[in-house]
N, C-alpha and C positions, 0 to 999 in steps of 0.2 A: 504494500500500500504506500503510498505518496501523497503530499501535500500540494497541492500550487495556487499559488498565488500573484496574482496581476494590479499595481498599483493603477495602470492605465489599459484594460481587458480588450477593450475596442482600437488602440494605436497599435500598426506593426511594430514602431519603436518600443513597447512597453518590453519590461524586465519579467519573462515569467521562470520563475523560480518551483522545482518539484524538490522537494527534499524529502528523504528515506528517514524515513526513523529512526535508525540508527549514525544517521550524520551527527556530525558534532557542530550545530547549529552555532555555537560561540564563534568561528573565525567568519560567518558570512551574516553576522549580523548587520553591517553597515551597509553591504548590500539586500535585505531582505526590501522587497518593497509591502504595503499594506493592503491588508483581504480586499475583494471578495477570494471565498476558496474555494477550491476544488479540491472534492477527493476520487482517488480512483486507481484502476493498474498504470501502471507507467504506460505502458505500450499501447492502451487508450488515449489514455493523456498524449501524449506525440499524437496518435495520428487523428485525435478528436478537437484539435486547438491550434490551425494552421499557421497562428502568429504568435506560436512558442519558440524564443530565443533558445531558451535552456533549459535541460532538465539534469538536473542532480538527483542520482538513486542510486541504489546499491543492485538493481535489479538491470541489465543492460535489454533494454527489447531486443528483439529479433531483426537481424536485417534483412531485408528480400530485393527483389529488382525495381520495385517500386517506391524504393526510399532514398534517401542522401544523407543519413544518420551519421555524424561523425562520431567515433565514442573517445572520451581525452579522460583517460585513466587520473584521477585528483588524489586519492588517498587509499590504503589497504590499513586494516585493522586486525591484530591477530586474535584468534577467538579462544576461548575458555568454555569449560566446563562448571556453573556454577547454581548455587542452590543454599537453603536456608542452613543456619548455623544445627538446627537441628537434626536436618538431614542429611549435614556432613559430618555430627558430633566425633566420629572415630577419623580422625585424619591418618590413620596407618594405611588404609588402604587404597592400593594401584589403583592407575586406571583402568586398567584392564578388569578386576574386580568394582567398581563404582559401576561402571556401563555394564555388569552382565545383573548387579543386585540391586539397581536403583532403579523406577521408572523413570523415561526422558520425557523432555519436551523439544521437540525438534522444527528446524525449516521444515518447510514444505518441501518435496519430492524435485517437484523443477527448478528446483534453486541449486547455481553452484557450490553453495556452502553446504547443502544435505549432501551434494554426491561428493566432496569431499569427506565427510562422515562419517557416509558408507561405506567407504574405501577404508577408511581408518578401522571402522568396526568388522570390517573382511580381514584386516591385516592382524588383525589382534583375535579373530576366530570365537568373537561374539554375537552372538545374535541379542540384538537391544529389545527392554520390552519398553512398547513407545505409548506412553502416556496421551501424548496430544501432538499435532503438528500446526502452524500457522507459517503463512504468509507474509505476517507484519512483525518488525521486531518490535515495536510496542506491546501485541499480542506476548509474545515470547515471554519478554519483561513483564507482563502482569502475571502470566501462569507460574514462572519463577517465582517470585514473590508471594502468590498461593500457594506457593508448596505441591502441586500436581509432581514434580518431580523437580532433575536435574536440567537444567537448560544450557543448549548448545548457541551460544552466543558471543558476539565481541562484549568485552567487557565493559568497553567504553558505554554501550548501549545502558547498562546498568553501574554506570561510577557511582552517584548517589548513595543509591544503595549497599555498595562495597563501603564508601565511606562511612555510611551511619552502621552499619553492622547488621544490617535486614539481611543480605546476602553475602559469601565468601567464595573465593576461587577458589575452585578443588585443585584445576587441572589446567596449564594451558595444553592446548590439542598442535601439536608440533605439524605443520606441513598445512595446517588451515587455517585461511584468510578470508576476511571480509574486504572485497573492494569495491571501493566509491567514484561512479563514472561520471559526468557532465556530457551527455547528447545534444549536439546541437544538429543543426541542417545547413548545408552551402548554401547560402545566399548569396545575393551580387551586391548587396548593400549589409552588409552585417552590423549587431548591435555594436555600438563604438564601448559601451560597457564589456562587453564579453572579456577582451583581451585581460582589465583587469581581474574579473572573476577567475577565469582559468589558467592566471599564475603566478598568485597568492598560495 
């Protein structure tokens, strides 16, 4: 899921901004322009909003012959395993043990971070039992925070809560990453904004 937001919806020159949930909204605050909002899948959002500059997601659409999608890779985030102090109370044990005794809360199936995952949980000869799956890293962060289980997320998505003590890292997951893209479109006049958002 994604946010977007147009301070001027109706100008091609307007700034339209999609941000992923799990972005770290603190470095692109001075560029945030003001609601109205849209919510929805990314790859709606592109090709539902013809005078969208930019999209920031963590989710990269599909590219086919009928698009001009550039993808400008912004940031990766490495991800963790992480859940209530309760449900981590025995810190002796592997990951390998946490992911075959614990329920997960996981991406979604079409995300590059689950087939990451499940690559990780093949390599380690676990079969996970999967508590719940979402789409949205917001989603993820509330069922973590319910205790449904262990959630498989960057950490960054849940710093708050690492710092107040609701949640702790068990585990960072070695070889998986969260990355954060900027899609924009060739145009022949492009946002004269862009250049600074995309190299920051």
């Amino acid at each position: 899921m994604s946010v977007c937001t147009s301070a001027q919806p109706s100008s091609d020159w307007a700034v339209i901004l999609v941000i992923a949930a799990c972005s770290s909204e603190g470095d692109l605050t001075p560029l945030m322009p003001i609601p109205p909002v849209w919510v929805g899948d990314t790859t709606r959002l592109v090709r539902g909003k013809s005078s969208l500059d930019v999209v920031l997601t963590n989710l990269s659409p599909t590219r086919d012959g009928t698009n001009q999608w550039l993808l400008h890779r912004l940031d990766e985030q490495p991800v963790s395993l992480v859940g209530t102090p309760a449900r981590l109370s025995d810190r002796t044990r592997s990951l390998t043990a946490l992911l075959a005794e614990e329920p997960l809360v996981l991406p979604s199936r079409d995300t590059a971070l689950r087939a990451g995952f499940d690559a990780l949980a093949s390599r380690l000869g676990v079969e996970p039992t999967i508590a719940a799956e979402a789409d949205d890293m917001a989603m993820l962060r509330l069922m973590a925070r319910e205790d449904l289980g262990l959630a498989v997320l960057p950490p960054i998505v849940v710093r708050d809560e690492l710092a107040q003590g609701m949640l702790v890292e068990a585990a960072r997951l070695e070889g998986i990453s969260e990355t954060f893209v900027a899609v924009t479109v060739a145009r022949r006049f492009p946002n004269p904004l862009l250049s600074e958002l995309l190299t920051r």
